[in-house]
C-alpha positions in Angstrom: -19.0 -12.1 5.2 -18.2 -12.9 1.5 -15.6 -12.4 -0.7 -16.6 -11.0 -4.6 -13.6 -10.6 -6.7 -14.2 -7.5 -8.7 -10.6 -7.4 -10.8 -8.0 -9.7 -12.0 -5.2 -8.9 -13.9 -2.6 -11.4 -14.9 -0.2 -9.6 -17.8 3.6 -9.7 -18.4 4.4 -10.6 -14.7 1.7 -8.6 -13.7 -0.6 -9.5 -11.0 -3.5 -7.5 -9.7 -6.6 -8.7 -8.0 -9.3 -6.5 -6.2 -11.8 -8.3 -4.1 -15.2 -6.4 -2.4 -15.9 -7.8 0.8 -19.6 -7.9 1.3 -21.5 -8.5 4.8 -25.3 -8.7 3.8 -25.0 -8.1 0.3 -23.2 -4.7 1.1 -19.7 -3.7 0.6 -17.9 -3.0 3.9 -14.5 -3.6 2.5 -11.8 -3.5 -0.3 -9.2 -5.8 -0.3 -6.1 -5.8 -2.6 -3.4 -7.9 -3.9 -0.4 -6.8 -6.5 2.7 -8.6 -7.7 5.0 -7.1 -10.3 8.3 -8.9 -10.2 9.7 -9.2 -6.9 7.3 -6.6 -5.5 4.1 -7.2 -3.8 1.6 -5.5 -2.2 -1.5 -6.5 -0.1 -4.0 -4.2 1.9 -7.3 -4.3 3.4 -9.7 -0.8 3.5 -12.4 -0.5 5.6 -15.2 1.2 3.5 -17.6 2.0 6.2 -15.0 3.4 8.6 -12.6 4.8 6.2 -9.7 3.0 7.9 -6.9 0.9 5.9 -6.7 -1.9 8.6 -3.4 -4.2 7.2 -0.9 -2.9 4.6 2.0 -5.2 3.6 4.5 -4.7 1.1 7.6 -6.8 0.0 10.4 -6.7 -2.1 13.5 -9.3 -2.3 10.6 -11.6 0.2 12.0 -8.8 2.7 8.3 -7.2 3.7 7.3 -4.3 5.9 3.5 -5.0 7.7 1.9 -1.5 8.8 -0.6 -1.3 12.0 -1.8 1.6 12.9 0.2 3.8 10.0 3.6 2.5 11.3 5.6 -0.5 9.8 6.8 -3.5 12.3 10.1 -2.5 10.8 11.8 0.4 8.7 11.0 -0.6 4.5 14.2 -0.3 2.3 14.2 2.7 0.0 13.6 0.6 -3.3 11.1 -0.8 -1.1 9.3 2.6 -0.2 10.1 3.9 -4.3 8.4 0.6 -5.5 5.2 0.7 -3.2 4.7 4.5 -3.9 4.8 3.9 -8.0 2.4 1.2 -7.9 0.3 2.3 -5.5 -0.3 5.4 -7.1 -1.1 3.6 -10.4 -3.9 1.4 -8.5 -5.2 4.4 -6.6 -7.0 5.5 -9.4 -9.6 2.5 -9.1 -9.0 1.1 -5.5 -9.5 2.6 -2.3 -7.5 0.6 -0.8 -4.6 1.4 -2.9 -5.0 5.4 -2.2 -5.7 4.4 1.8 -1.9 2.4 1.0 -0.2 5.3 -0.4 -1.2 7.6 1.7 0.4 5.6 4.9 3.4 5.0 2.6 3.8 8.3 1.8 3.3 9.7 5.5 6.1 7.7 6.5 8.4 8.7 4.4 8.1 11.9 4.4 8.1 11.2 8.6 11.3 9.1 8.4 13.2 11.6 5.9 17.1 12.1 6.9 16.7 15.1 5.9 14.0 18.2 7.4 13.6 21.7 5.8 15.1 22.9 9.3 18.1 20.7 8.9 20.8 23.1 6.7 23.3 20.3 7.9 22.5 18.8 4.2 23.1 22.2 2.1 26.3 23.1 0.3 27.3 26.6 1.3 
């Protein structure tokens, strides 16, 4: 297995690098890295399989590591508005990035206080 570094951004505090990880000259997976500020992001994607095998995101060196579509711990909700707002930038060239958002987004909209069968929330 190899490494090929495909991307790399440095710009204005900006970091972005996308690597293809080859097994006999083929891709079999993406692998991503983003800093902007104090945010970062990393994430594996399987591209045979389809399956986004280690997310991580961080914010305030506070990070959130998701196995299996669930963080080891519940992300703060700067943490969660951060990742979604990137990651939906990179998705449009990274698999990776979209297989990230999507597990992002699933658990928020999961872990949301609030359900559209809850009326506890409503003003009446």
């Amino acid at each position: 297995m190899s490494e090929e570094l495909t991307l790399l951004v440095r710009r204005r505090g900006l970091l972005i690098k996308k690597a293809l990880i080859k097994h006999n000259g083929r891709a079999v997976g993406e692998y991503i890295y983003v800093k902007r500020g104090l945010f970062e992001a990393e994430a594996e994607f399987d591209l045979e399989d389809g399956v986004l095998y280690y997310l991580q995101i961080c914010w305030f060196r506070r990070c959130s590591v998701w196995f299996d579509g669930e963080p080891d711990r519940p992300p703060a909700a700067a943490l969660i508005k951060k990742a979604l707002a990137i990651l939906s930038e990179m998705a449009s060239f990274s698999e990776a990035a979209k297989a990230a958002l999507r597990a992002v987004a699933s658990w928020k909209s999961r872990s949301s206080q609030f359900r559209t069968s809850d009326l506890t929330h409503r003003l009446v």
